[in-house]
N, C-alpha and C positions, 0 to 999 in steps of 0.2 A: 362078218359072220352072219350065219343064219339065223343061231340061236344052239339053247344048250340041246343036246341029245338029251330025247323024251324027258325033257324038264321045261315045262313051259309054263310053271307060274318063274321061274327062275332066269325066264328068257325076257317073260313081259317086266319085269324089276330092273333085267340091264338094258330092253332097248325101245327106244320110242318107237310111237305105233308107226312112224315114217322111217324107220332101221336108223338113226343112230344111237350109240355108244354110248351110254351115261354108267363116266369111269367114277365118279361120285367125289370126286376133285371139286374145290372151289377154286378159281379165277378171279384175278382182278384183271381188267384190261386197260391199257395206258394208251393218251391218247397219240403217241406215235406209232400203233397200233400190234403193239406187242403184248404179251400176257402174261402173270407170272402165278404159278399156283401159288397157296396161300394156306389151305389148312384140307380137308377132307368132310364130306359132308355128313358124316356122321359126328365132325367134332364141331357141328354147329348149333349152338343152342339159341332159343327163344325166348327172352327176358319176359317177364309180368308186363314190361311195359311197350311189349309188342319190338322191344331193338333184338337185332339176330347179334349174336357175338362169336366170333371163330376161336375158340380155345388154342390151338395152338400157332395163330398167328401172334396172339398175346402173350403165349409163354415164350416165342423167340424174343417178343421185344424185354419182355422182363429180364430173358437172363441175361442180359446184358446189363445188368443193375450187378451195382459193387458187391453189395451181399447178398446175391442168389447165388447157389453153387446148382441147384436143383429147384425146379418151380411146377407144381400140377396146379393151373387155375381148374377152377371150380362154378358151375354156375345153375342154378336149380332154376327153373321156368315160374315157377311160382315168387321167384324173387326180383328184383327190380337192380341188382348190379350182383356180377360176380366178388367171388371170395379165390385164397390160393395158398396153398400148403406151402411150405416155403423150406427149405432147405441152405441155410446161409452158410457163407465161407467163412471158416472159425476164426481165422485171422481176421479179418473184417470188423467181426464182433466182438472179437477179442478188444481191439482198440477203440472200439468208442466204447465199452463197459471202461474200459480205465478213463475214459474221457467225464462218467460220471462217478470218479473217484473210488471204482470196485477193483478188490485185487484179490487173491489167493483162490479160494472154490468157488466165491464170486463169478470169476473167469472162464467156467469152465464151461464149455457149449448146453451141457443141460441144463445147469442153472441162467441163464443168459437168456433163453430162450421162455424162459418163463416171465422175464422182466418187463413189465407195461410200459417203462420209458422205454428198450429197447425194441419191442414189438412196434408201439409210437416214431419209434426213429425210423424203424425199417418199410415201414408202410409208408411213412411219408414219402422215404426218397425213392420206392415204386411212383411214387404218381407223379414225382417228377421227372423221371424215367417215361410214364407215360405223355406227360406234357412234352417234353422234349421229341419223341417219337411222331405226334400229331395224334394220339389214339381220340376217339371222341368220348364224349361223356361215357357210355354204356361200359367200354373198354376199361375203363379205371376200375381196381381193386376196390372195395368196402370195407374188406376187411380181409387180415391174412392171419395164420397161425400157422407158428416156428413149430419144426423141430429139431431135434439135433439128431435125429436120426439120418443114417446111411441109406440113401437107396443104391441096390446094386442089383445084377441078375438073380443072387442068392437068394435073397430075400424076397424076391417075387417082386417086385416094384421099377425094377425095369428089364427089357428084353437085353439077350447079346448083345445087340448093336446099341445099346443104349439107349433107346426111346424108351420113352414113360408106358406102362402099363396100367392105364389111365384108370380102369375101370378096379383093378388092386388096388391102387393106391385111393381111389376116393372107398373104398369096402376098408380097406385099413383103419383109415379116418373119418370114418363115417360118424362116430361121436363129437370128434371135434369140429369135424364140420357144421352140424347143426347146431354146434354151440356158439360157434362164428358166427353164424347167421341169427341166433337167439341173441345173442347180443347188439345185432344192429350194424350198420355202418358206421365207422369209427374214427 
């Protein structure tokens, strides 16, 4: 393409001064010389300590973790490791609160999700989740906070198709986020 009709700060933004294409995709490339997208480059942030991290190359790995049901990692430039809202499968939860001898309202995803052994439990076995993945230092969680909240398209926190609506759901959370962070890595 040539560029946008009479839009050309919007032509110089999608094409290099030599025409090509920057579809604002990230890439990794393999050395048998194939490539596979990986996240978008607007979901790439830059840690304090100068590490780039791809947000949702790390929520795929996470949700593969026993108690994610739903994950929006999080990562502020000003800080030195990301943080991530955490959405766990109630059943999940359910049995390890009875593992620490909890039963009746105990049990119940809101209260569960308030619980420092069970937040402790849940964080841990993301990193071993990341361990197991290969992610490197930068990629590991610091710290996360539950909640037992639903995301769905109703509620503005994810689209149709069910992708995260990244920048709702951190405006949502915008309190507990900073408080995740206020309290350090954990």
């Amino acid at each position: 393409m040539k560029g946008y009709y009479k839009q050309d700060a919007l032509t110089k933004e999608t094409l290099t001064e030599d025409g090509w294409l920057m579809t604002g995709d990230i890439a990794e490339m393999y050395p048998d010389g194939t490539m596979q997208i990986i996240d978008r480059k607007k979901n790439l942030v830059k840690l304090s300590n100068g590490e780039y991290i791809a947000l949702e190359k790390l929520e795929a790995g996470y949700k593969t973790n026993k108690y994610v049901l739903n994950i929006c990692v999080y990562a502020d430039s000003n800080e030195a490791f990301p943080i991530a809202v955490v959405v766990p499968i109630e059943k999940e939860l359910v049995e390890f609160g009875r593992t620490l001898g909890l039963d009746g309202k105990d049990l119940e995803v809101h209260n569960l999700v308030g619980d420092k052994r069970v937040q402790k439990e849940v964080l841990g076995d993301l990193r071993e989740t990341a361990k197991r993945l290969g992610f490197k230092g930068a990629d590991v969680l610091g710290a996360i906070h539950l909640t037992g909240d639903e995301w769905t398209p109703q509620n503005e926190m994810l689209t149709a198709a069910q992708k995260l609506k990244r920048n709702d759901i951190n405006k949502h959370y915008k309190a507990e986020l900073a408080a995740v962070y206020k309290g350090g890595r954990q």
